[in-house]
C-alpha positions in Angstrom: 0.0 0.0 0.0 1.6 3.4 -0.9 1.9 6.0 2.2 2.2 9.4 0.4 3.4 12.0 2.8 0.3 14.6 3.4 -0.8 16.7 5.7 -2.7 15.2 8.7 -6.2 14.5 8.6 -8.8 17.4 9.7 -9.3 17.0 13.4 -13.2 17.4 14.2 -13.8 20.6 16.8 -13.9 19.7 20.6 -17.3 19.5 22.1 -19.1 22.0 23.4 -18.6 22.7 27.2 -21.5 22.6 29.6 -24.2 20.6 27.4 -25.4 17.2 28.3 -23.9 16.1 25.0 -20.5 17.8 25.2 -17.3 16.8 26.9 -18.9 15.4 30.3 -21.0 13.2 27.6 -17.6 12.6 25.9 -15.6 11.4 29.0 -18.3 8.9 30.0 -17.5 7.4 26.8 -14.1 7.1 26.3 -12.1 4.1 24.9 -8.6 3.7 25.9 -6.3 5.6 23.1 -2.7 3.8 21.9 -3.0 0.4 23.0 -2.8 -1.1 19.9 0.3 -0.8 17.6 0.9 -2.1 13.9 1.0 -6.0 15.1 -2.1 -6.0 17.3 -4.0 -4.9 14.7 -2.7 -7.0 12.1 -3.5 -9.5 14.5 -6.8 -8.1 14.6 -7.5 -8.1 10.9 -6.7 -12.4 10.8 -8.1 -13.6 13.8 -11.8 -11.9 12.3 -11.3 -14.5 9.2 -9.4 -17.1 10.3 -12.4 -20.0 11.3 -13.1 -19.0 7.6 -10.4 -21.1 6.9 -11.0 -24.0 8.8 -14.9 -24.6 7.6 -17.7 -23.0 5.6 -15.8 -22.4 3.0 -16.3 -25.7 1.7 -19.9 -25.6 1.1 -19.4 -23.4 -2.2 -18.4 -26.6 -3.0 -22.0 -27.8 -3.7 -22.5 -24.4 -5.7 -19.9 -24.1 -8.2 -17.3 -27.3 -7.8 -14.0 -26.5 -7.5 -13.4 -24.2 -10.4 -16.9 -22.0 -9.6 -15.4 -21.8 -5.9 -12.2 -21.2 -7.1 -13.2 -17.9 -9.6 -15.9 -17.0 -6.8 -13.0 -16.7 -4.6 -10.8 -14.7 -6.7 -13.5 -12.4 -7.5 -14.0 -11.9 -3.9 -10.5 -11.9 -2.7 -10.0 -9.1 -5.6 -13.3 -7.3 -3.6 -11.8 -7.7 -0.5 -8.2 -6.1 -1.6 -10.0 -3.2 -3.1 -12.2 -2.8 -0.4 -9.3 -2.8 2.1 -7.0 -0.2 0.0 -10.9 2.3 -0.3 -11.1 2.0 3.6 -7.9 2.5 4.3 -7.8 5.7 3.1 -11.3 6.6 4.4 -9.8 5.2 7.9 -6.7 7.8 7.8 -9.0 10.4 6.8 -11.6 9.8 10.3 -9.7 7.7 12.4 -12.0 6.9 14.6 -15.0 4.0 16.5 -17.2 4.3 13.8 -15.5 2.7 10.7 -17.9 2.2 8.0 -20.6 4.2 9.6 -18.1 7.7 10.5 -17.2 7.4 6.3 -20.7 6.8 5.2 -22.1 9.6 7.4 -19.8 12.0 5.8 -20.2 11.3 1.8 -24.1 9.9 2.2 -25.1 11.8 5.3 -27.2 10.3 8.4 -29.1 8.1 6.5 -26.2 7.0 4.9 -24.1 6.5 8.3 -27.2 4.5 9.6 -28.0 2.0 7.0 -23.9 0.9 6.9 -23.4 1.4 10.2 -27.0 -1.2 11.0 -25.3 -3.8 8.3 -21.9 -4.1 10.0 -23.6 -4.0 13.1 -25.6 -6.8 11.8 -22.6 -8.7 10.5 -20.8 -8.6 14.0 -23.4 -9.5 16.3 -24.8 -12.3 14.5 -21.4 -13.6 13.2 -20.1 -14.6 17.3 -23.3 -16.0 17.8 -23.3 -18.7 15.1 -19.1 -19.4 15.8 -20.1 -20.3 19.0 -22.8 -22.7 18.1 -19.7 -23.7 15.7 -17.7 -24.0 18.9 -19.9 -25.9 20.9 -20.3 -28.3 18.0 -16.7 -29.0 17.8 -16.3 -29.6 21.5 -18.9 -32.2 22.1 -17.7 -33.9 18.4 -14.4 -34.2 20.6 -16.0 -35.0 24.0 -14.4 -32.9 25.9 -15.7 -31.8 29.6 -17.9 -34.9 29.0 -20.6 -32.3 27.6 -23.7 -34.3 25.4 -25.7 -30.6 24.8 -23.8 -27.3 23.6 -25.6 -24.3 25.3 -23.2 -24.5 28.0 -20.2 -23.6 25.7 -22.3 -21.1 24.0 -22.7 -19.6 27.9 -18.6 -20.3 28.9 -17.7 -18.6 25.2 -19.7 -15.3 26.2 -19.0 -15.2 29.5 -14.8 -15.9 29.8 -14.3 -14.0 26.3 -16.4 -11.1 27.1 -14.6 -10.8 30.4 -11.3 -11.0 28.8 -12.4 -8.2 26.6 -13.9 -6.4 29.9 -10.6 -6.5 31.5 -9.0 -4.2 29.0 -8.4 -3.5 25.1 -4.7 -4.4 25.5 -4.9 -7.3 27.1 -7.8 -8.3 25.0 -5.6 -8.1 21.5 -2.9 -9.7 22.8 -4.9 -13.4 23.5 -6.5 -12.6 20.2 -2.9 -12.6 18.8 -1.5 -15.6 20.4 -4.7 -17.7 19.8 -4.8 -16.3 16.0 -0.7 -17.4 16.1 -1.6 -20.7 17.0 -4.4 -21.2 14.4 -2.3 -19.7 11.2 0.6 -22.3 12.6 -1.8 -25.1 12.5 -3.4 -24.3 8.8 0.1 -24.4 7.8 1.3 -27.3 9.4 -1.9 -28.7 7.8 -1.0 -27.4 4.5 2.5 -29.5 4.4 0.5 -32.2 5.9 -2.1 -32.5 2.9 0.1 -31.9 0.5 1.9 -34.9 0.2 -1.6 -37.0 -0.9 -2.1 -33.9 -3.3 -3.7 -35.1 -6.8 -4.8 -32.9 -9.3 -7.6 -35.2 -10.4 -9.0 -34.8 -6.6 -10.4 -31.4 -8.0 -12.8 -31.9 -10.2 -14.0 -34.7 -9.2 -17.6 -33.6 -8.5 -20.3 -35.1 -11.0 -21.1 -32.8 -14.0 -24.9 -31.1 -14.5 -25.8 -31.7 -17.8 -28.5 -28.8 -17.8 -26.2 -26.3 -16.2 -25.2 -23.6 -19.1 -21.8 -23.8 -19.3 -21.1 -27.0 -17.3 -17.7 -29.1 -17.6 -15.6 -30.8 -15.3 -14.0 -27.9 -13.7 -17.3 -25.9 -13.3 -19.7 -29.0 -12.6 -22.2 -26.3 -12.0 -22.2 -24.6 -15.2 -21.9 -20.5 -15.0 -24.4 -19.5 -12.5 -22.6 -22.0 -10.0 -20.0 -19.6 -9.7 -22.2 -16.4 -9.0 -23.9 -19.0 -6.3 -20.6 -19.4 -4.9 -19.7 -16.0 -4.1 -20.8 -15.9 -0.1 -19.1 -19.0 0.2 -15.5 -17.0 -1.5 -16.1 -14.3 1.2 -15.3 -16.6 4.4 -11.9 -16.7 3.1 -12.1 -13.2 4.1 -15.2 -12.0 5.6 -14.8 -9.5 8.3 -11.6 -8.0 7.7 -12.7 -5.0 6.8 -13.1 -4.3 10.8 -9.6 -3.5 11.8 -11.0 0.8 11.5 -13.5 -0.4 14.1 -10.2 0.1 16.8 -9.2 3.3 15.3 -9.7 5.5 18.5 -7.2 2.8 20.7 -4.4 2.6 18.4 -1.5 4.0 18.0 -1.1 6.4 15.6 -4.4 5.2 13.5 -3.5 7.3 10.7 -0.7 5.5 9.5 -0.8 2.0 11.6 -4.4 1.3 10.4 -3.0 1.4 6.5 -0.1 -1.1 6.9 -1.6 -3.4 9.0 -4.9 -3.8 6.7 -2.1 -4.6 3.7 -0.7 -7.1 5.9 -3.6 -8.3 7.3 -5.2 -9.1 3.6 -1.9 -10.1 2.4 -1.9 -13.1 4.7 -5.2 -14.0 4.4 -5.1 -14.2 0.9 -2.1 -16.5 1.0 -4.0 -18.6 3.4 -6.8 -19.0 1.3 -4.9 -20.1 -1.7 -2.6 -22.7 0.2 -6.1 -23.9 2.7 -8.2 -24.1 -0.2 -5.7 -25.7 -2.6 -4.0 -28.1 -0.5 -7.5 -29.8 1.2 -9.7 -29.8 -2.2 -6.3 -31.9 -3.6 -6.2 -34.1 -0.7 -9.6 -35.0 0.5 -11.5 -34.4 -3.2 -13.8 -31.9 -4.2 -16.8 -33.9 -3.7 -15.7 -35.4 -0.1 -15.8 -31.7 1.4 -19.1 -30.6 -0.3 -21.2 -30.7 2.9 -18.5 -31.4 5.7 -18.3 -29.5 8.8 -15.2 -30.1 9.2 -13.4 -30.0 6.0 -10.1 -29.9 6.8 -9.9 -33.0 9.3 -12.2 -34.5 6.1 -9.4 -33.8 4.0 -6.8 -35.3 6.5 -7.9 -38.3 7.0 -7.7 -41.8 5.3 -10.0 -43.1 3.3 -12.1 -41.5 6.2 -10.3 -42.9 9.1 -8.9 -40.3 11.7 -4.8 -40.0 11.4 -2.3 -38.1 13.4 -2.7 -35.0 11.4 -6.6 -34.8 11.1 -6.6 -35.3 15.1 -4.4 -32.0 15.5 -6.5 -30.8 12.7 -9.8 -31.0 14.9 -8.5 -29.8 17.7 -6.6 -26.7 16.1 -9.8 -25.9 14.9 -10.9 -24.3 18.1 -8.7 -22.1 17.8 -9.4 -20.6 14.8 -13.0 -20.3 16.1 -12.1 -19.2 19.2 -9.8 -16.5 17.6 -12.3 -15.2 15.2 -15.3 -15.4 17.8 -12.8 -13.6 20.1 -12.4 -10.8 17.6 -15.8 -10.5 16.3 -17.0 -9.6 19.5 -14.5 -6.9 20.1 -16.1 -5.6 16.3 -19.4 -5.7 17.2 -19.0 -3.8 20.6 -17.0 -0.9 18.9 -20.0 -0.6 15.9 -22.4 -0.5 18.7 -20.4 2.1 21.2 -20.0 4.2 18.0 -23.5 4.5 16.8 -25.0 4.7 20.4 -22.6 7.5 21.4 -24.0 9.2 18.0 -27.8 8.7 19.4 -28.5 6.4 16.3 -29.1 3.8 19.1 -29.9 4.3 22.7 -26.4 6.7 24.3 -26.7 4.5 27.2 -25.4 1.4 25.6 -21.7 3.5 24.9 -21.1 4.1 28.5 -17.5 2.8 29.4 -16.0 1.5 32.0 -13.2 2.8 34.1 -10.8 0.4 32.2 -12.3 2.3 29.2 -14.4 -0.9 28.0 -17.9 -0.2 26.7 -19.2 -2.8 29.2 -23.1 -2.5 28.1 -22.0 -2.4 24.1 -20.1 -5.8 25.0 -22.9 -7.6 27.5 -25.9 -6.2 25.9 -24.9 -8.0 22.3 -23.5 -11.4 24.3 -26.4 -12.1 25.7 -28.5 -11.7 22.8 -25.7 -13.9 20.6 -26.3 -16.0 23.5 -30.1 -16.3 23.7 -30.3 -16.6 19.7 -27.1 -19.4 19.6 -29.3 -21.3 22.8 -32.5 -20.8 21.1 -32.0 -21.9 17.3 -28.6 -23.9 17.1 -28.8 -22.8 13.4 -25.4 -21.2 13.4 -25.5 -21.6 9.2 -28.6 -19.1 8.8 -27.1 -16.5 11.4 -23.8 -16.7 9.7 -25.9 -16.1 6.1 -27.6 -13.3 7.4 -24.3 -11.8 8.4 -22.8 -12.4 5.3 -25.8 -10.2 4.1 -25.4 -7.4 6.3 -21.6 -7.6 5.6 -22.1 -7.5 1.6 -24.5 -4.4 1.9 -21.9 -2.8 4.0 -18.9 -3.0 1.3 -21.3 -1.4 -0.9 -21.9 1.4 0.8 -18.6 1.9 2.3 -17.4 1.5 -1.8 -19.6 4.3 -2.3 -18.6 6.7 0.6 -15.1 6.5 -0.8 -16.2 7.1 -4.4 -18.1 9.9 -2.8 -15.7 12.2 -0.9 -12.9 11.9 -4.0 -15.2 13.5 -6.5 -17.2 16.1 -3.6 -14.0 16.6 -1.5 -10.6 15.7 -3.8 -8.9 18.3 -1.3 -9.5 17.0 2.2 -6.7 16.0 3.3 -5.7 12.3 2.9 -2.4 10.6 5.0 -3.1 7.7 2.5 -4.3 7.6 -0.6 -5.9 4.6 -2.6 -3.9 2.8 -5.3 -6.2 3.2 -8.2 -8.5 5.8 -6.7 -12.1 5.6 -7.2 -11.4 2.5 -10.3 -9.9 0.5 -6.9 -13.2 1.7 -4.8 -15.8 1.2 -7.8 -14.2 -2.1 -8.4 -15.3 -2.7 -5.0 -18.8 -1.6 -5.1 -19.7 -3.9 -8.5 -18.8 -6.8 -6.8 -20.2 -6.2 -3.5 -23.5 -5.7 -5.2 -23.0 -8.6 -7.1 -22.0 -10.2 -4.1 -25.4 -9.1 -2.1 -27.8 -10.6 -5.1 -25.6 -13.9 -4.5 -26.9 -13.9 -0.8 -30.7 -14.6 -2.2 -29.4 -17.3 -4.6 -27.8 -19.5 -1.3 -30.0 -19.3 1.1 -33.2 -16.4 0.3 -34.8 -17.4 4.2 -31.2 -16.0 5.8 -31.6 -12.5 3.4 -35.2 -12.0 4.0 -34.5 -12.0 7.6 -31.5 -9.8 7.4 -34.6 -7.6 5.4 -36.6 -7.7 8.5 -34.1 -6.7 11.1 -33.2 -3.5 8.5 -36.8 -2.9 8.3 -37.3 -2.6 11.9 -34.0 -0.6 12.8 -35.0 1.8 10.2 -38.6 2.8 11.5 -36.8 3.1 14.5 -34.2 5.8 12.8 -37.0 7.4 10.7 -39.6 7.6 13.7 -37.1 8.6 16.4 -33.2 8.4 16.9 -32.6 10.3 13.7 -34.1 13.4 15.6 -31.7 13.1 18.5 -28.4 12.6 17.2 -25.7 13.8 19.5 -23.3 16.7 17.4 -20.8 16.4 19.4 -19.9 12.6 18.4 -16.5 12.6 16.3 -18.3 11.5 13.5 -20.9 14.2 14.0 -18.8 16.9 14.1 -17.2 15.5 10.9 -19.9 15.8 8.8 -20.6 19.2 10.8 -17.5 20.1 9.6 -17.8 19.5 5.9 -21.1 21.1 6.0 -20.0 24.2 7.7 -16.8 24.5 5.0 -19.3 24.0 2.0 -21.8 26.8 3.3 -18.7 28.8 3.4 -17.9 28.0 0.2 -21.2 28.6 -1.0 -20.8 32.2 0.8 -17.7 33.3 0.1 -18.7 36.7 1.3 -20.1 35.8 5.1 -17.9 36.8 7.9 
């Protein structure tokens, strides 16, 4: 990622003394500043994606065979990289808790910040919930503890990782880091594992459809299979696009925020080719269609468990643990951000004294909780995430395409390779990647529909008439207003 030396980014105003909503509000909602550096947040942008690696993948397998998978996750990984250089940039510019939702409020206004700020929002509550259903699924597989139901795990994953995350920022990225460590060590370990029962024919070996347009070995699914196929290429990255969610506690956001998103998406996409290649060669295509655990699938022989798929099954949680770890510090920071706007309720972005956002962290574990307990359908909620997460990268796309062509002289620490071709890029293939949702599983979108439908009467009806002005993104936007009416006046004192 080129750094091209600029001036620093506009600071917002400070907030008005003396109002409910100035800096008293402002210090009851403070998140602790500098605690994470270029590693921790590389860290970070992994351990979101990393179960990706380890299972759901696989299932685009029954869309598009190994060559629709394979094109639906270049497409993707090519969304993802332009995605990550547009919001990179965007993150420099406003480094702060809001991420999507701070970017979108500025080029597309408050409707604008709302609806991307509800989808990610959407994407990283629901997301923890279904890993831990995930979770609990591998744990009684291995019968551990002796446990024959799952909703305690679902209770121990809330309860000891949200009180890990309660403890402290700091401490919380650094256990993401060393249980993301571990699980990137294991995939590779698998890798040279599986590799040596790598065979070429192993990949296509899924039965051709003879009415599928298009249809041949390689793309056993014809054309559309690989459209189909496009959630399933996004869990070899999905959710990487949160590392600007802990702008406001690193260090030095403006440039550490850049580099670590390159490196970040850099090693993910190097996972995804060596994962993806290495256990379709091994196990077979058609072997990992509909397994939930693809990977110790894939190691095994002839379907009996060997030394490798054992490690490979218990390495597993922790890549689940990692990315369920992470998700939840995500969610919390979307959900601090937009209540400390008044988009939500401001009570829920109270913080603690160790600066956590204690209500933005319990509030959402106990509802991941109640719906993981209630359903044990972590597929849909992880569908419906993939949803709100696909509707986000097109309006995030859009913010950057936005602000070049209204504001091309606001100051910019980083600037996108490509411009808005990188960020347009983006936005085509999110979109395409949002219809995709309705072709895999239409249940999972509608009711990603009906949670959008019900936070926006809530916006329309009431919280968009008692936004707080002195929230960083606020004062942003207030900002940018203020300098066009100027502009607009050239004349006024």
């Amino acid at each position: 990622m080129s750094d091209e030396a600029q001036a620093p980014p506009t600071a917002p105003p400070a907030a008005a003394p003396g109002s409910g909503t100035g800096e008293a509000y402002l210090r009851k909602r403070a998140l602790r500043g500098g605690s994470a550096g270029p590693l921790l947040l590389t860290g970070l942008g992994v351990a979101y994606v990393v179960s990706g690696d380890y299972a759901g993948w696989n299932f685009g397998l029954a869309e598009g065979g190994f060559g629709g998978l394979a094109i639906a996750a270049l497409l993707m990984g090519l969304m993802y990289g332009c995605l990550v250089f547009a919001t990179a940039e965007l993150a420099a510019i406003l480094p702060t808790a809001g991420g999507g939702y701070g970017f979108a409020r500025r080029a597309l206004g408050p409707w604008g910040g709302f609806l991307t700020g509800t989808a990610i929002l959407i994407e990283f509550v629901l997301a923890p919930a279904a890993i831990s259903i995930f979770i609990g699924d591998y744990v009684e597989s291995l019968n551990l503890f002796g446990l024959t139901s799952s909703w305690p795990v679902y209770l121990g994953c809330f309860v000891v990782f949200i009180g890990i995350h309660l403890w402290g920022v700091g401490e919380a990225l650094r256990f993401s880091l060393v249980v993301t460590a571990v699980a990137v060590a294991a995939l590779l370990i698998f890798v040279l594992g599986a590799l040596s029962d790598f065979q070429v024919g192993s990949l296509n070996d899924i039965p051709v459809d003879p009415d599928a347009f298009g249809a041949n070995s390689w793309l056993p699914f014809g054309l559309l299979g690989i459209w189909a196929a496009f959630p399933f290429g996004m869990w070899f990255f999905l959710g990487v696009e949160g590392v600007p969610l802990a702008a406001e506690e690193a260090r030095d956001p403006a440039r550490t925020l850049p580099r670590a998103m390159a490196w970040a998406i850099g090693i993910l996409a190097v996972l995804a080719l060596l994962t993806f290649l290495a256990a379709a060669g091994a196990g077979g295509s058609a072997a990992l269609t509909d397994a939930g655990n693809p990977l110790v699938t894939a190691a095994q022989d002839n379907g009996e468990p060997t030394a490798l798929s054992r490690f490979i099954n218990y390495a597993g949680l922790a890549g689940l643990v990692a990315s369920f770890f992470s998700l939840v510090y995500a969610g919390s920071r979307q959900l601090f951000a937009l209540s400390r706007a008044g988009y939500l309720p401001r009570f829920l972005s109270l913080t603690s004294r160790r600066k956590a956002p204690y209500l933005g962290l319990l509030i959402p574990g106990a509802t991941g909780f109640a719906l993981a307990a209630a359903t044990g359908n972590g597929d849909t909620m992880l569908n419906v995430a993939v949803f709100g997460a696909a509707l986000s990268y097109a309006l995030m796309s859009l913010s950057h395409i936005v602000l070049r062509r209204r504001e091309p002289e606001l100051p910019r620490p980083y600037r996108t390779p490509g411009g808005t071709l990188t960020s347009g890029t983006a936005f085509v293939l999110a979109l395409a990647a949002l219809v995709a949702t309705f072709l895999v599983d239409r249940d999972a979108a509608l009711i990603a529909l009906g949670v959008y439908g019900v936070a926006i009467g809530y916006f329309a009806f009431y919280s968009r008439h008692r936004l707080v002005a002195a929230a960083p993104e606020e004062e942003f936007a207030a900002l940018a207003a203020a300098e066009a009416e100027l502009h607009r006046d050239p004349d006024r004192d």
